[in-house]
C-alpha positions in Angstrom: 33.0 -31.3 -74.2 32.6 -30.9 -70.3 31.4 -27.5 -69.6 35.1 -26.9 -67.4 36.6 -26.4 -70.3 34.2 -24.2 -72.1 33.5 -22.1 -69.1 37.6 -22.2 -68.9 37.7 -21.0 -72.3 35.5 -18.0 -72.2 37.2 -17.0 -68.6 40.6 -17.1 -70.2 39.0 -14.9 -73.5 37.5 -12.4 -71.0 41.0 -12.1 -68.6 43.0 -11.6 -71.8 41.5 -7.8 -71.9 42.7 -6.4 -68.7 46.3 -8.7 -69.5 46.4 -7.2 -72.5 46.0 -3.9 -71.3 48.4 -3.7 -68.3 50.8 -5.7 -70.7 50.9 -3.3 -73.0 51.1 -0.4 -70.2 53.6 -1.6 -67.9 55.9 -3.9 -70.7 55.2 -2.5 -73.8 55.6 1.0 -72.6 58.1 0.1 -70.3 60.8 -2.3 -70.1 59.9 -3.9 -73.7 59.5 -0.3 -75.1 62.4 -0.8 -77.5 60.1 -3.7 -79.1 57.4 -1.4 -79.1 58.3 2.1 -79.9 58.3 1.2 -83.3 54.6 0.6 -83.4 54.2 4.4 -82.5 56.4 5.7 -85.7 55.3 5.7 -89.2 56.0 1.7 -90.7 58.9 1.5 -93.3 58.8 -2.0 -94.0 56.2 -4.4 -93.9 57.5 -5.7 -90.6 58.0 -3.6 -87.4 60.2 -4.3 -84.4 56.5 -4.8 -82.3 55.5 -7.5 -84.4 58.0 -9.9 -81.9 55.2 -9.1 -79.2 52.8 -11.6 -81.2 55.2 -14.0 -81.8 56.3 -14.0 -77.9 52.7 -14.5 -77.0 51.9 -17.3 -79.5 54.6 -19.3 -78.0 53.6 -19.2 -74.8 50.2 -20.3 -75.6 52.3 -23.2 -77.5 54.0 -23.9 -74.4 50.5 -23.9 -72.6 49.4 -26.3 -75.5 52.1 -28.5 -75.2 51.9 -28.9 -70.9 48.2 -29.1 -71.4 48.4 -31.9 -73.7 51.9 -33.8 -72.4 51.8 -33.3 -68.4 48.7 -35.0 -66.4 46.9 -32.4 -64.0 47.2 -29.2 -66.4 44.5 -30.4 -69.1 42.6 -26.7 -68.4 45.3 -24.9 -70.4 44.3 -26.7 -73.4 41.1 -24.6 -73.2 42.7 -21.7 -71.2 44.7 -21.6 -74.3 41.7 -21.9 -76.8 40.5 -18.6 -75.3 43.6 -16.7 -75.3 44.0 -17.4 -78.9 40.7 -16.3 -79.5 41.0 -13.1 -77.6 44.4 -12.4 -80.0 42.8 -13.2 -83.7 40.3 -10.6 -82.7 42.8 -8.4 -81.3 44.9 -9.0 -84.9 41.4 -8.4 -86.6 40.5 -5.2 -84.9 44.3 -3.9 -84.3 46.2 -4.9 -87.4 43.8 -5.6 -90.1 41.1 -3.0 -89.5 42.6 -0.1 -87.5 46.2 0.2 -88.9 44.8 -1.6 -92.3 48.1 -4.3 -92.5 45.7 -5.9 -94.8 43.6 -4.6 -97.3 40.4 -6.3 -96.1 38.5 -3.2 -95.2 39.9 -0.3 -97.1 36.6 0.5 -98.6 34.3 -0.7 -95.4 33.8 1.2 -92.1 32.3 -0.8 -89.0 30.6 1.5 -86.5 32.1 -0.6 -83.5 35.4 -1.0 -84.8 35.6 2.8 -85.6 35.2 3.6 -82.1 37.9 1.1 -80.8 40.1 3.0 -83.8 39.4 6.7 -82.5 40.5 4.9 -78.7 43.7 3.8 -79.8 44.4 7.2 -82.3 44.5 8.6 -78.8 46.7 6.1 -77.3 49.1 7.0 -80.0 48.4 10.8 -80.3 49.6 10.8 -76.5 51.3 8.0 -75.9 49.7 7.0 -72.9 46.1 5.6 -71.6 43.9 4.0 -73.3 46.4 1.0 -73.1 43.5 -2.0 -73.9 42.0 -2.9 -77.4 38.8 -4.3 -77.4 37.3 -2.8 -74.3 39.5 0.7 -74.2 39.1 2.9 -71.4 39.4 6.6 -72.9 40.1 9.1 -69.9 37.7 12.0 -70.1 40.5 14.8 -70.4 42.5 12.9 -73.4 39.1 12.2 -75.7 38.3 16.0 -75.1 41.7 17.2 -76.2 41.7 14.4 -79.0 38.6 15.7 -80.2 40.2 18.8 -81.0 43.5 17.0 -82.7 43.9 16.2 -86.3 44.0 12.5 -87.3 46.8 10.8 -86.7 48.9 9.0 -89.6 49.9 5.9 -87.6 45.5 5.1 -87.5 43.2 4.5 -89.7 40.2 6.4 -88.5 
């Protein structure tokens, strides 16, 4: 494996955090907030409206996949690909699985790390607002003093 494509690979993983996060500010909570407002309210089904974001993003990576394989000159988004899909099973891991427990995998288990990257995105949705990433949330000051004094929120895990 040429180290291009590995370096590629980790580049496109470490991108996908600040993507993610002005993503989710500027789309989610903007224009695609009609997707994404029902992540915010309390699930009724096992499916929410939101869950078309993941879909979205997994087939652009396809289409990434299939130029990177199909069109000579773009074989970097095979790997640039590779990271962005390994930046989003961790996302699902830490998001869906372990914070908002769509799984049952850790209903008994805590993880020090992960608990911290819950009580981060309790805020986002006790306020609705910043911290917008996942895996490297930025917490402004003011909102984790006035969570701090805020009851758990049902929509997280924590």
């Amino acid at each position: 494996m040429k180290t291009s494509w590995i370096m590629t690979a980790v580049v496109a993983l470490v991108m996908m955090e600040p993507i993610t996060a002005a993503t989710h500010r500027w789309i989610m909570h903007g224009i695609g907030k009609f997707l994404h407002r029902s992540h915010h309210r309390l699930r009724e089904t096992r499916w929410e409206a939101n869950d078309w974001y993941p879909v979205m993003f997994a087939a652009t990576v396809n289409l990434a996949l299939f130029a990177g394989f199909n069109i000579n000159g773009l074989g970097l988004l095979i790997p640039a690909a590779v990271g962005v899909t390994l930046y989003g099973a961790m996302y699902a891991l830490v998001h869906d699985v372990y914070i908002h427990q769509r799984l049952s995998w850790f209903e008994d288990r805590r993880i020090g790390a992960f608990d911290r990257l819950a009580e981060a995105h309790r805020i986002h949705h006790l306020y609705n607002a910043a911290p917008y990433g996942m895996l490297l949330p930025v917490v402004p000051a003011k909102l984790r003093e006035r969570a701090s004094r805020t009851t758990r929120n049902p929509l997280v895990n924590v």
